[in-house]
PADO-717696 format. One record per atom (N, C-alpha, C, O, CB): x, y, z; residue in three letters. Coordinates in steps of 0.2 Angstrom, whole numbers, plus 5000, padded with zeros to 4 digits. Glycine has a CB too. Layout:
REM PADO-717696
XYZala ...
//
This chain:
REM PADO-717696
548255965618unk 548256015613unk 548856005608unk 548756005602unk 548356085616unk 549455995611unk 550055985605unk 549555925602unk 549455925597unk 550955975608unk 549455885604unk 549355825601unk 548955825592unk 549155815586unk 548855785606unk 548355865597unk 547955905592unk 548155945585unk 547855955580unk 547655945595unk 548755965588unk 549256005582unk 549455955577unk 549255955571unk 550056045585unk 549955905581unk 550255845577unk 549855835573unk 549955855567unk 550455785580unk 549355805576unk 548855755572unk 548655825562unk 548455825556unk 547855725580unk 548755855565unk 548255925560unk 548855915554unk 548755915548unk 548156025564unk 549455915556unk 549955935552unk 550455865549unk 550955875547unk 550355985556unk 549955785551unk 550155725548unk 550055725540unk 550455685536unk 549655675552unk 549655765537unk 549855725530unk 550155795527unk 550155785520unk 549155695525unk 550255835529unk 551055875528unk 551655845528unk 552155835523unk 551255935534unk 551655805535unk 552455785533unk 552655715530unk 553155685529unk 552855785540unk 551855695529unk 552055625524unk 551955645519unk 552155595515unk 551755555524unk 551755715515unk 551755705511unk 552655745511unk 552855735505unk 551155725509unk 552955775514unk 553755785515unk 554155705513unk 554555675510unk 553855825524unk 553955695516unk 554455605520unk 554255565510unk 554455505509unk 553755525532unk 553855595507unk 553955545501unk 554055585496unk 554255565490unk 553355505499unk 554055655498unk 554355695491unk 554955725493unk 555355735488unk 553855765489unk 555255745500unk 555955785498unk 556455725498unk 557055745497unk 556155855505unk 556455655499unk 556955635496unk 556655595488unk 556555535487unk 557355585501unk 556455635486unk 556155565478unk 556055525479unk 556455475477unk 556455545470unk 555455515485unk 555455435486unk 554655435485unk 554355435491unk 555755385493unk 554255445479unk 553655465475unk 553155395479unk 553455335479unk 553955465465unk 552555415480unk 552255345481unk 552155325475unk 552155355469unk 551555345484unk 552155255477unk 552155205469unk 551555175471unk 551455155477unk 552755135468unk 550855175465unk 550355165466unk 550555075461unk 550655075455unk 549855225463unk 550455015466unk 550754955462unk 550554895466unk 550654885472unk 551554965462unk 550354865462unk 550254805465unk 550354785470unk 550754825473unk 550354765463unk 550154735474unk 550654725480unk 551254655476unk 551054615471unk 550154695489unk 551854655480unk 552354615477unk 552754625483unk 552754675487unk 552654635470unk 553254565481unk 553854575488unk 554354615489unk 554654635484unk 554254515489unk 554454635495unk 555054705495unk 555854685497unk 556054645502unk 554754765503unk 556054705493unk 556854695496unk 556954695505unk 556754735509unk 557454765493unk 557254635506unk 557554635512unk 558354635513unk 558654605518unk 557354585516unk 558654655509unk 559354645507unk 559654725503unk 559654745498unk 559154585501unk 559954745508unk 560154825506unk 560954825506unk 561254795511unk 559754885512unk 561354845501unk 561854875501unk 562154925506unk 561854985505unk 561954905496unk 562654925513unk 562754965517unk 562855045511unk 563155055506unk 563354935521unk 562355095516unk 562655155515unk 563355185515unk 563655175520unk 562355175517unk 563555245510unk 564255255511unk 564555275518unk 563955285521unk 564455305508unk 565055295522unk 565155315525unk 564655385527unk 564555415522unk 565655315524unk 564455405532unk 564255465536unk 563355455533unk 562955505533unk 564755575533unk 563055405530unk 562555395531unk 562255345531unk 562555295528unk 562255415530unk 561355355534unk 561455285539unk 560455265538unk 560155235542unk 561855305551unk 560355285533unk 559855255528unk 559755205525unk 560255185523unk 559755275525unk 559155165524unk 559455105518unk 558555095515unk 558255085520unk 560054995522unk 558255095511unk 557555065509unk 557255135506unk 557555195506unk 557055025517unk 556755135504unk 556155185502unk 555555185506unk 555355135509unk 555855175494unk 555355245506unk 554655225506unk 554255225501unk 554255265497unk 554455245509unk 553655165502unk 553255145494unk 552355175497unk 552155195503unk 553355035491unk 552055155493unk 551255155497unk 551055115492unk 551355105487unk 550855255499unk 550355095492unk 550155025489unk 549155075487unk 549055135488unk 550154945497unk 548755015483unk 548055015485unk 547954985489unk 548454955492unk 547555005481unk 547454965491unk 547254895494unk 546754885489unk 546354915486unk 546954895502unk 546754805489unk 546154785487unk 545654765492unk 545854775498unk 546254735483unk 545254745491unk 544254745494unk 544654715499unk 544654755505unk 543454685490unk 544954655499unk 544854615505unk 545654605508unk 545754555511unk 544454535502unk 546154645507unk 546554655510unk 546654675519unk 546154705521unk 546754705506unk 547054655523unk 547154685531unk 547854715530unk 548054725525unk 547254625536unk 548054725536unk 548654755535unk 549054695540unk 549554705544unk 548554845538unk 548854655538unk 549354575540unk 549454565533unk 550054555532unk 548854505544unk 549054545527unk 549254545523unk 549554575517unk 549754545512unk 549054515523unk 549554645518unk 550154685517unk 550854685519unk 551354695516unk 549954725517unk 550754685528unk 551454685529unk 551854625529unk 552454615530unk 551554705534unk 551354565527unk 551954525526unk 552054505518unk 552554475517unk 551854465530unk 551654525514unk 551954545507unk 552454575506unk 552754565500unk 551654565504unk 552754635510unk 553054675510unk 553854665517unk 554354705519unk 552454735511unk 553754615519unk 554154605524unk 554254645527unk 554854655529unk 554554605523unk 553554675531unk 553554725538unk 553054685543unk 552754635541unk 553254805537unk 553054705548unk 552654705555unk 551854705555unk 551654715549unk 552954765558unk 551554695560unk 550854725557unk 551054785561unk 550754825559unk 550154685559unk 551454795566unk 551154855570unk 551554915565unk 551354975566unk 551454855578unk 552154895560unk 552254945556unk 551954985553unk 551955045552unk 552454925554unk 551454945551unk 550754995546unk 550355025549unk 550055075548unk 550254975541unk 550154975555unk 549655015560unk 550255105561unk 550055165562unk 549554945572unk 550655085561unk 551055175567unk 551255205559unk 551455255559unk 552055175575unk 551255175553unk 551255225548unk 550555255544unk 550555285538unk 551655205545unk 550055245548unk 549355255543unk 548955235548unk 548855185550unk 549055195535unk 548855285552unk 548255315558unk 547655325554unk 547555345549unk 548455405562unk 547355305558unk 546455335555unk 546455265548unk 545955275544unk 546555455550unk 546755235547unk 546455165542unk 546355115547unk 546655105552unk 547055125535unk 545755085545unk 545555035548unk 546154965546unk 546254945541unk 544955025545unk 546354945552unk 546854895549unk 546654825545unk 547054795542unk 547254885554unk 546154805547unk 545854745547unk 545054755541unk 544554715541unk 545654745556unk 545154795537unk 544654835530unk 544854895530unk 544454925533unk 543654835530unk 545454925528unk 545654975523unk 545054985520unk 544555015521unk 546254975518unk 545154945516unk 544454935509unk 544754965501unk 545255005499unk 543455015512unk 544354945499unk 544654945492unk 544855005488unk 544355045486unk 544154915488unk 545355025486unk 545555085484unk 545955125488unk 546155185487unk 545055125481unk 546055105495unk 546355155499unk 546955165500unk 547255115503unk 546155155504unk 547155215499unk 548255205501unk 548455195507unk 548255225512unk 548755285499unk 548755155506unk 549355125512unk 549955155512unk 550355145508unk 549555055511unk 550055195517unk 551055195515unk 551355125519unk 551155095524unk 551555305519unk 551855115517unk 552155035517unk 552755085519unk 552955125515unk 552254975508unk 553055095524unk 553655095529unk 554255045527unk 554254985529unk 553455095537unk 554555065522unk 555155025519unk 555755045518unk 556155035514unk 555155005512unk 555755095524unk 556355135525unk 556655135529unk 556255145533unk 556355175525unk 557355125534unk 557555115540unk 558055145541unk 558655135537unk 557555055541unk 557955195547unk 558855215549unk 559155155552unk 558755115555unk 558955285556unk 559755135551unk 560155085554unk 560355115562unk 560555165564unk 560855075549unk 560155055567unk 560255055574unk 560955095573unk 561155095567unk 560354975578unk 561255135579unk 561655175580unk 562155125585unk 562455145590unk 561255235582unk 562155045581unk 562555005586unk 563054995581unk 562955005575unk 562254935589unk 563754975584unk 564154915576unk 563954865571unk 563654815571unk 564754875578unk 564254895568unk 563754855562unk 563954785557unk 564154775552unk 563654905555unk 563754745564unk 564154655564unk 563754625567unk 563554645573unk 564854645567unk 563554555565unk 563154495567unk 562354525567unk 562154565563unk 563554475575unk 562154505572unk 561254535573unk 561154585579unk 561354585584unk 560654455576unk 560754645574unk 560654665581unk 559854675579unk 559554675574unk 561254735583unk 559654685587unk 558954665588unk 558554745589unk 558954775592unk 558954625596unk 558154775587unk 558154845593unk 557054835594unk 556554835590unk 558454965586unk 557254825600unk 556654795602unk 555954825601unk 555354795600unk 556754785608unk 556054915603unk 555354965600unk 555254945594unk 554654935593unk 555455045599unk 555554935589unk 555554935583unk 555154875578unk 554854885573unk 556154935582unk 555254815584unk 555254745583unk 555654735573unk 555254715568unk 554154735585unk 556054735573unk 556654745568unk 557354725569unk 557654765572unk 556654815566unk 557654665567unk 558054655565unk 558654695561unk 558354735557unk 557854615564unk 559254685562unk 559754695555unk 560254645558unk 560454635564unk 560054795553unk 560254605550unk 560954565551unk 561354585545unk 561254585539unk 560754485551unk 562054595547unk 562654605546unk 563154565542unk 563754575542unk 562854605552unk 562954535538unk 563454455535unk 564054485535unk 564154535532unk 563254415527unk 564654445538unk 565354465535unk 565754475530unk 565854425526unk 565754445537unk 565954525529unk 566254535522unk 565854545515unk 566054525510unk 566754485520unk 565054565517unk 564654565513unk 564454635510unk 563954635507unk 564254535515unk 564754685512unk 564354755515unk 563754755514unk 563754815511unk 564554805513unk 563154725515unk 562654745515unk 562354715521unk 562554675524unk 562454725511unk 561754745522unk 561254735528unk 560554685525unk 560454705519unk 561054825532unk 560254645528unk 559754605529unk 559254615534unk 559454615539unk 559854565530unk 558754625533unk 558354665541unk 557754625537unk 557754615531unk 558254765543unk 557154625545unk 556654575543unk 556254595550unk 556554615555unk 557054475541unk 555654605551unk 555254615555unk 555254545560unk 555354495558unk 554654645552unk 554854565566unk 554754505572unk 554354515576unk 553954565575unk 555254495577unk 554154475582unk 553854455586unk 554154455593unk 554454405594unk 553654405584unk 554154505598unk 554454495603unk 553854475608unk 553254465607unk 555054555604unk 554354475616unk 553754455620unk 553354515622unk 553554575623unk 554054415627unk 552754485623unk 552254525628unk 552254545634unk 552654525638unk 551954495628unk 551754585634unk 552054625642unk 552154555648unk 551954495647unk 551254685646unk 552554575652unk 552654525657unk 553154485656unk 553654465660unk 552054475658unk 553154465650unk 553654405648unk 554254455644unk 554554415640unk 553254345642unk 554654525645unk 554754545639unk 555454495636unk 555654435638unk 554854625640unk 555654525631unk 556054505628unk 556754555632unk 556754615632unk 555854515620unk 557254505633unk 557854555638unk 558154585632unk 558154565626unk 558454515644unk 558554635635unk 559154665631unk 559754635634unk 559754595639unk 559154725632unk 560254655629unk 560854635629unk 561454605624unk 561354625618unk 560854595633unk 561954575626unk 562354545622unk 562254485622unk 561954455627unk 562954555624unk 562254445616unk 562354355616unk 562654325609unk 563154345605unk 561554315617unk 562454295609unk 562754245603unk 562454195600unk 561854195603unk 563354205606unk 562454145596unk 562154085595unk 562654045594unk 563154045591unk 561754075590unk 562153995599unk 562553955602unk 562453855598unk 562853815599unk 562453965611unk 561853845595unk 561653805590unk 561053825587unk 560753875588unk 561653745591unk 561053775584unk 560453795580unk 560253715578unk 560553655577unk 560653865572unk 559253725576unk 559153645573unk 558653675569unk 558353735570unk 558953575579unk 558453615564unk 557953615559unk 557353565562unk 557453525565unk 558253595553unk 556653585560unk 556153555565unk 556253525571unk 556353465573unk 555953515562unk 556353575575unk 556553565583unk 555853555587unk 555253575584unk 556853645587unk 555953525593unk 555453505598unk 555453565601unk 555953595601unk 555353445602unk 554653565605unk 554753615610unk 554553605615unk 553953595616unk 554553665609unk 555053605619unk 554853605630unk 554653645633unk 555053685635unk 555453595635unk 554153655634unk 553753745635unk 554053695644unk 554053645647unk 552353775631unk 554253785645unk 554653795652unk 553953765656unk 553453765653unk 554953885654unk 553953755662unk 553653755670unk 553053825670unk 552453815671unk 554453775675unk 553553885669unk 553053955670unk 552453945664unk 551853965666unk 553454035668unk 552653925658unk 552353915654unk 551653885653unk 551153905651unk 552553905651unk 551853835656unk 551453745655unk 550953805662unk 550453815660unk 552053625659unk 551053815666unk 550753835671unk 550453885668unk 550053855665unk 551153845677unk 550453925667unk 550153985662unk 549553975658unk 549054025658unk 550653995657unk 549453915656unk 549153875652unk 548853835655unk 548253835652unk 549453835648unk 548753805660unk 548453775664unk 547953795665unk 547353765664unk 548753785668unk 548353865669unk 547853915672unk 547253935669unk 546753955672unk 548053955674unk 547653945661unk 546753965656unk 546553905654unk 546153915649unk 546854025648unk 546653855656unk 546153785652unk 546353775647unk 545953755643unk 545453785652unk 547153775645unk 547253755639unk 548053705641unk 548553725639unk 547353825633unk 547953665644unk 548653615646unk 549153615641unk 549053595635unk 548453535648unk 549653635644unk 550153575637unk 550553525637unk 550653515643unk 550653595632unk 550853485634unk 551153435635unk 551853415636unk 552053425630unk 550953405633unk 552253395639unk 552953395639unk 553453435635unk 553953485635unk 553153335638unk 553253395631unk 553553395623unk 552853405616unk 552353365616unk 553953315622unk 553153465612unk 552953485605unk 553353445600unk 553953455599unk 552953555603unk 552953415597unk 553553405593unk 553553415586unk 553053455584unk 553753325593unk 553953405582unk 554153445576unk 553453445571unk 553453395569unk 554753415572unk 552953495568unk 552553505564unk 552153565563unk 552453625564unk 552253465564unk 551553575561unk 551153625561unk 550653665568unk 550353715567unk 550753595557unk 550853605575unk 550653665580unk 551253645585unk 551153635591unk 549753645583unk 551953665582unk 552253685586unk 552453755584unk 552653785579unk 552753645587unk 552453785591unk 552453855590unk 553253885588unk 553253945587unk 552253885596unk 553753855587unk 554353875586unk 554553885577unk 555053915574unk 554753805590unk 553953835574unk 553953845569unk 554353785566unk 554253725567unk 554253895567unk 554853805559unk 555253735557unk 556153745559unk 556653715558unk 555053715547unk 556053815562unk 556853825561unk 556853885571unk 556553925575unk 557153895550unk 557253865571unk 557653885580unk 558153885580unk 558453835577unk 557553835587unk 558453955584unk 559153955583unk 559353995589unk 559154055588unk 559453985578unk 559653975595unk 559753945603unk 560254005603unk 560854015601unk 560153855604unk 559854055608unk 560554115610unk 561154095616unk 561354035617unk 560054205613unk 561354115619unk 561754105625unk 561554125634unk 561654115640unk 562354155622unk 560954175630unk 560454185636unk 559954135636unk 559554115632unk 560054235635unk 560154095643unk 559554035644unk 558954045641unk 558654095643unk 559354015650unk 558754005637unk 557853995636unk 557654055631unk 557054075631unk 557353995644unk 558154075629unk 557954115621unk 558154105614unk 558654095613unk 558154195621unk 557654105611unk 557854095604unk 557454125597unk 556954155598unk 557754015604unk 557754135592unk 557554135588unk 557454115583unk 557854085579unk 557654155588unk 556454115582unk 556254055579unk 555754055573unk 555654115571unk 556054005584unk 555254005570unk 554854055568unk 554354055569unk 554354085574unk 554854065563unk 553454025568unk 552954035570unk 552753975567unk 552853955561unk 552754095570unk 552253965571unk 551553925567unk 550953985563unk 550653985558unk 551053875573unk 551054045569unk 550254095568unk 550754155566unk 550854205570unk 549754115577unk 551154145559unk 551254215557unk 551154285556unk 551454335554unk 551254205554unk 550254285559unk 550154355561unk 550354385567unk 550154445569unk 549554375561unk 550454355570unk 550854375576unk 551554435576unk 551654485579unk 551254295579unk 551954425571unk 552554435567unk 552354515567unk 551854525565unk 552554385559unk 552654565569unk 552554635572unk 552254635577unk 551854685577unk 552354675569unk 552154595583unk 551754605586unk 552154585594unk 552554535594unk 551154565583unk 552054625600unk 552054605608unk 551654545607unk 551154555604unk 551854655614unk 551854475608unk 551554415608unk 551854335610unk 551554275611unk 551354425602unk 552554335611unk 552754285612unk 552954295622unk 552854335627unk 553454265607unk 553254215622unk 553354215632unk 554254265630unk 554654235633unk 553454085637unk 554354305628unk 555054345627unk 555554315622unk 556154345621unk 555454335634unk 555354235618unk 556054225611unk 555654275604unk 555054295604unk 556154115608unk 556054275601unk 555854325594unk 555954275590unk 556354225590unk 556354385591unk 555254285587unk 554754245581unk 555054285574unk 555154345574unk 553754245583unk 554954245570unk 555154285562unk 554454255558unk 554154205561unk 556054235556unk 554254285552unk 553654235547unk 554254195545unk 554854215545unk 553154275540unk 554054125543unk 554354065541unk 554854085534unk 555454075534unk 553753995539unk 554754115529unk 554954125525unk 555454165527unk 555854165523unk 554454135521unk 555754205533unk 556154245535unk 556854205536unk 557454205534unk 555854285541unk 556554155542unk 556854115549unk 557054065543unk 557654075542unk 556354075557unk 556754035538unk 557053995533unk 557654005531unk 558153965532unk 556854005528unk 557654075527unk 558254115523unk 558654145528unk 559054165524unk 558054175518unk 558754155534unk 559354165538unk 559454115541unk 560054125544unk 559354205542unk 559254065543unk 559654005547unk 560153985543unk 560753985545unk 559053945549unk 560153955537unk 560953945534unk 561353995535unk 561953985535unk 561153935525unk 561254065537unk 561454115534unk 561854125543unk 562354165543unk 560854185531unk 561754105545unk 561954125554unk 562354065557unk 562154015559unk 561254135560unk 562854075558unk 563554005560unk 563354035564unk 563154085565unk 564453995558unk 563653955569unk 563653965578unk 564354025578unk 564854035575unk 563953865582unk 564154065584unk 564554105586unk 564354175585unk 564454225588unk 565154085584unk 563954175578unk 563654245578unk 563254295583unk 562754275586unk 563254245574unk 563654355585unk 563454405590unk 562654425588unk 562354415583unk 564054475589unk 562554445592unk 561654465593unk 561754495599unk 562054475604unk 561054395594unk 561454565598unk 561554635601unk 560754645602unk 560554655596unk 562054705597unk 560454645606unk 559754675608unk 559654715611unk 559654705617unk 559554645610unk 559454785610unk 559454855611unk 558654875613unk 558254835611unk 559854905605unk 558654935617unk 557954965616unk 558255035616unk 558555075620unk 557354945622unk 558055045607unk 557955115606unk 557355135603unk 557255125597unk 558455145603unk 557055155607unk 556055195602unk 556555265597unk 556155295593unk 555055265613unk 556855275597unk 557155345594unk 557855325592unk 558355315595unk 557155415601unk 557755335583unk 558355335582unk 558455405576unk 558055435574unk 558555275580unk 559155405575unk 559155455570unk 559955455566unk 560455435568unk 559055535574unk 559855475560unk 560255455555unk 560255515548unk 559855555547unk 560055375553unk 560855515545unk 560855545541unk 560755515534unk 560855455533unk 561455575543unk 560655545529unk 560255545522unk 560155595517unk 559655635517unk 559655525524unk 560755575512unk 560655645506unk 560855725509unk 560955775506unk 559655665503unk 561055725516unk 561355775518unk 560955785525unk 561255805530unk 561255835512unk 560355775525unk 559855775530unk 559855745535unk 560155695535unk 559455755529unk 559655775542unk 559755735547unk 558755715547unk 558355755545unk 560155775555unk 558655655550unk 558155595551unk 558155585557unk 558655585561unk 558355525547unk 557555565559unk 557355525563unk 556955485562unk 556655485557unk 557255555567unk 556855415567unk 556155365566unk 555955365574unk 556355355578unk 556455275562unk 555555375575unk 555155365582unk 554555305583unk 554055305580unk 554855445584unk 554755255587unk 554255205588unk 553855185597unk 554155195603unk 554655145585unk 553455175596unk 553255185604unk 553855145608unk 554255105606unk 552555145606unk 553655185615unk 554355165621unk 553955085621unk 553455075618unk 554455215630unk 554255045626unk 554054975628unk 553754985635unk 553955025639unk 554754925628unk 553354965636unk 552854975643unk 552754895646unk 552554845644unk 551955025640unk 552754905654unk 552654825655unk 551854835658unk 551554895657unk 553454775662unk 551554775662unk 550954795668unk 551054845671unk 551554865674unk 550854755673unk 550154895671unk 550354955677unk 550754985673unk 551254965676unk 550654935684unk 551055025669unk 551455055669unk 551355095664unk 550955075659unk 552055025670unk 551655185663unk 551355205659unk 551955255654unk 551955305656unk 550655235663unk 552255255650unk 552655265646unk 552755355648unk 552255395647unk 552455235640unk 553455365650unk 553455455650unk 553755475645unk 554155435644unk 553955505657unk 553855495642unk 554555495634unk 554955555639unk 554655605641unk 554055535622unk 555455555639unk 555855605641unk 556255605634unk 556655555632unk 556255615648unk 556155695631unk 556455665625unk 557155745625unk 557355775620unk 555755655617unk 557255755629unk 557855805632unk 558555775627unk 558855805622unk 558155785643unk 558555705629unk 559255695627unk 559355695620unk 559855705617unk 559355645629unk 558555655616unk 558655665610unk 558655735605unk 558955735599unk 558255635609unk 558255785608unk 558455855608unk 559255875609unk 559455915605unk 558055875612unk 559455855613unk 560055885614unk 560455845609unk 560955885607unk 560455895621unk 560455785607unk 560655745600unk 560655775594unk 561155775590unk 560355675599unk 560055805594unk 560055815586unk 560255885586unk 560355905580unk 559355795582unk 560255945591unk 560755995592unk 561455985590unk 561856015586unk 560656015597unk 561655935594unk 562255915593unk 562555905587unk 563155915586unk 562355885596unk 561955865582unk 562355835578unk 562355875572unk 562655855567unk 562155765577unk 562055945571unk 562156015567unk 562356025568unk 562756015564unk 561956065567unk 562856065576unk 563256095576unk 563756125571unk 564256085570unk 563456075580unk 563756165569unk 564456195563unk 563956165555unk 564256145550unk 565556135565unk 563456155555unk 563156145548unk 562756175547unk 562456205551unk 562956085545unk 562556185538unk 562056235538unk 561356235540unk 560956275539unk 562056255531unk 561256185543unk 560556165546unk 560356175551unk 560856165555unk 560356115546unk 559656185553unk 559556205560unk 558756155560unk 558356145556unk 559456305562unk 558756135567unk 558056105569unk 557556095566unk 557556155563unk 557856115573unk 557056065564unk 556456085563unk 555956065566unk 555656025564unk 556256065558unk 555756105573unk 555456075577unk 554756055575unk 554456005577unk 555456105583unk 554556085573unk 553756045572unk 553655985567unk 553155955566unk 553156105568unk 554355955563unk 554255885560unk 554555845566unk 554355785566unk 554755875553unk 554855875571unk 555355825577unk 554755805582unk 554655755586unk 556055885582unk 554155865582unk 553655845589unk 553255805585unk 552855775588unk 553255915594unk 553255815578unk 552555775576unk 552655685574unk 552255645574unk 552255815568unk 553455685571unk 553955635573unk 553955585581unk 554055515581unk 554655685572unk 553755615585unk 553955575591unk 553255565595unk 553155525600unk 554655635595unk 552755605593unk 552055605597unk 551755555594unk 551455505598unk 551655655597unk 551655545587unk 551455515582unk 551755435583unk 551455385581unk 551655555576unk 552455455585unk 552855385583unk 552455335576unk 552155285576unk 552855325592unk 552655375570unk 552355355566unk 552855305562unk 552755275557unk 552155405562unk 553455285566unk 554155235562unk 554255235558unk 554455175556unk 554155175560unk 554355265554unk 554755285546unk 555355355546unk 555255385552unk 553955315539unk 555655365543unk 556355385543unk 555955475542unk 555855475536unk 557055335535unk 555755525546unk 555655595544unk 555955655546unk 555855665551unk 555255595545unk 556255695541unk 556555725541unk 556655775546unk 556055805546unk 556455735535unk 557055805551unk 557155855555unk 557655925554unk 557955955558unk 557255825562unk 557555935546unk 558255985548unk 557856015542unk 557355985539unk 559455965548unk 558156085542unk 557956125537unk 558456185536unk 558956175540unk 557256145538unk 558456235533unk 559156265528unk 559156315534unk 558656325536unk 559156315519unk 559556335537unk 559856395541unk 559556455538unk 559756455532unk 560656405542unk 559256515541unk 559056525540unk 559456615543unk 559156665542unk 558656485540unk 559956615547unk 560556655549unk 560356685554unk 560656685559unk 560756705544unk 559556735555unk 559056775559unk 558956725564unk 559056765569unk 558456795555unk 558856675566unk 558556635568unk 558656585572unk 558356535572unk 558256625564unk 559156595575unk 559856575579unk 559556515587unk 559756455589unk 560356675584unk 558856575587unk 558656575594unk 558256505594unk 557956485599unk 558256635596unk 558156465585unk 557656385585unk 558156345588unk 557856295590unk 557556345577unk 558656345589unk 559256295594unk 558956315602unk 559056265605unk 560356335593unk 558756345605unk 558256315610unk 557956265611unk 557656235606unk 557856345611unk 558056235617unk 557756165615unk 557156155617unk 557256165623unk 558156105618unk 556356145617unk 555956165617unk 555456115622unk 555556055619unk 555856175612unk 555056105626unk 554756075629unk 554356025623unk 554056035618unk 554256115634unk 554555945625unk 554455885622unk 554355855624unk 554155805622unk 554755855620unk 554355855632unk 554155765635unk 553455785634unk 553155835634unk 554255735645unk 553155725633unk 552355685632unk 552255625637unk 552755585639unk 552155645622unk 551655615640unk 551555545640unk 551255515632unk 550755535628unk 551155545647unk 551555455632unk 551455405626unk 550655405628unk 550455415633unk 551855315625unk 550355375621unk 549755355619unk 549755295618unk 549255275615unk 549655385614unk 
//
């Protein structure tokens, strides 16, 4: 039943999330989107717009998001109910080109794996770079943690591990020792070697992969990404890989959130306990003139629609008792 609510009350709040910050849909060709943002000032933690497109006739939502330098699963969780694969001609897209920044320090690469989204940090640049990926698929995931890069090479071979070759085998597709450097190596033309054995970041031969659970656990970029950051990343650069489906950030005065599905392996079935994030964004009103807005927060987090939407609204003095924290857990969809 709550579901049923959300879903009723989805084009309310996109139509909120593109009007209360003047971020107007732009009805506009498709063309390429900044990936290259100016750190925000101190106490917020926004950086991008959101835009929305037509499609034309023969458009996917592969080749939108990568004109746009997003994910495929980005537009799939921001435009429910379009067909991803024939929108069809004249149909609005909203393009998610907005991003709260990870709630990590804000240096070197950090990874946040729901998200499948990078942000890299350049020093003494103040600006942020972020670029969508490809992490692993169930079984294989992509770990979290701390690391580093530890080299890097330009048309690299590739030694598909033991588990792999075996893997392959098994479905009647062998492979062979060694890939070496071209068009069906899957690493792409650029690889860059973390400190965790046997992970890297690289780019692809099958660019639609690129937002997508799909590799054996290294993070794939579209070529045109892994190009433009490999000069950009000296040996020794930190790389922070996080799993947060729920982040939240401040913007024009506003508290934000972005909600993306949790990560789920085999068998297993995602519970959202979202207690803590409730008591986060209580907390982080405390002493301001704003109080919760729960029905953008439950429609925000069920939905997991991935774009930056607004949870706070004006205090209202009467009305003390919306600081209750309200039954939120769901099982994911």
């Amino acid at each position: 039943m709550l579901q049923t609510l959300i879903r009723s009350r989805f084009s309310g709040l996109r139509a909120l999330v593109t009007g209360a910050f003047r971020l107007s849909l732009l009805w506009l060709p498709l063309q390429g989107s900044a990936t290259s943002f100016p750190l925000p000032p101190p106490g917020e933690d926004v950086v991008g717009e959101v835009q929305s497109v037509t499609a034309h006739y023969a458009d996917t939502f592969s080749d939108i998001a990568r004109t746009y330098d997003l994910g495929y699963q980005e537009l799939v969780d921001a435009n429910p109910g379009i067909d991803p694969w024939l929108p069809g001609e004249g149909t609005e897209v909203l393009v998610p080109t907005r991003h709260i920044l990870p709630p990590t320090p804000r240096k070197g690469v950090v990874i946040n794996l729901p998200e499948m989204r990078l942000y890299y940090y350049p020093k003494g640049e103040n600006r942020v770079i972020t670029h969508p990926l490809g992490i692993g698929r169930e079984g294989w995931s992509t770990p979290t943690g701390s690391a580093r890069v530890v080299r890097k090479r330009k048309n690299p071979a590739w030694r598909p591990p033991e588990s792999i070759r075996r893997e392959a085998e098994a479905a009647g597709t062998p492979l062979p020792l060694v890939i070496e450097a071209g068009p069906d190596n899957p690493l792409g033309d650029y690889a860059v070697y973390l400190s965790m054995p046997g992970y890297l970041l690289h780019g692809t031969n099958k660019p639609y992969g690129v937002g997508m659970r799909v590799s054996h656990g290294c993070i794939r970029l579209y070529p045109e990404d892994i190009a433009a950051l490999f000069p950009r990343l000296p040996v020794g650069t930190s790389i922070n890989i996080v799993d947060l489906p729920y982040k939240t950030g401040w913007a024009g005065g506003a508290l934000l959130i972005e909600a993306h599905s949790p990560l789920t392996e085999p068998g297993s079935q995602a519970v959202i306990n979202l207690t803590p994030l409730v008591s986060a964004v209580v907390a982080s009103l405390k002493g301001r003139k704003f109080e919760p807005d729960w029905d953008n927060l439950k429609e925000a987090v069920v939905e997991h629609l991935g774009y930056p939407v607004p949870v706070t609204m004006a205090r209202s003095g009467a009305q003390g008792s919306r600081f209750a924290v309200p039954t939120l857990n769901e099982q994911s969809r």
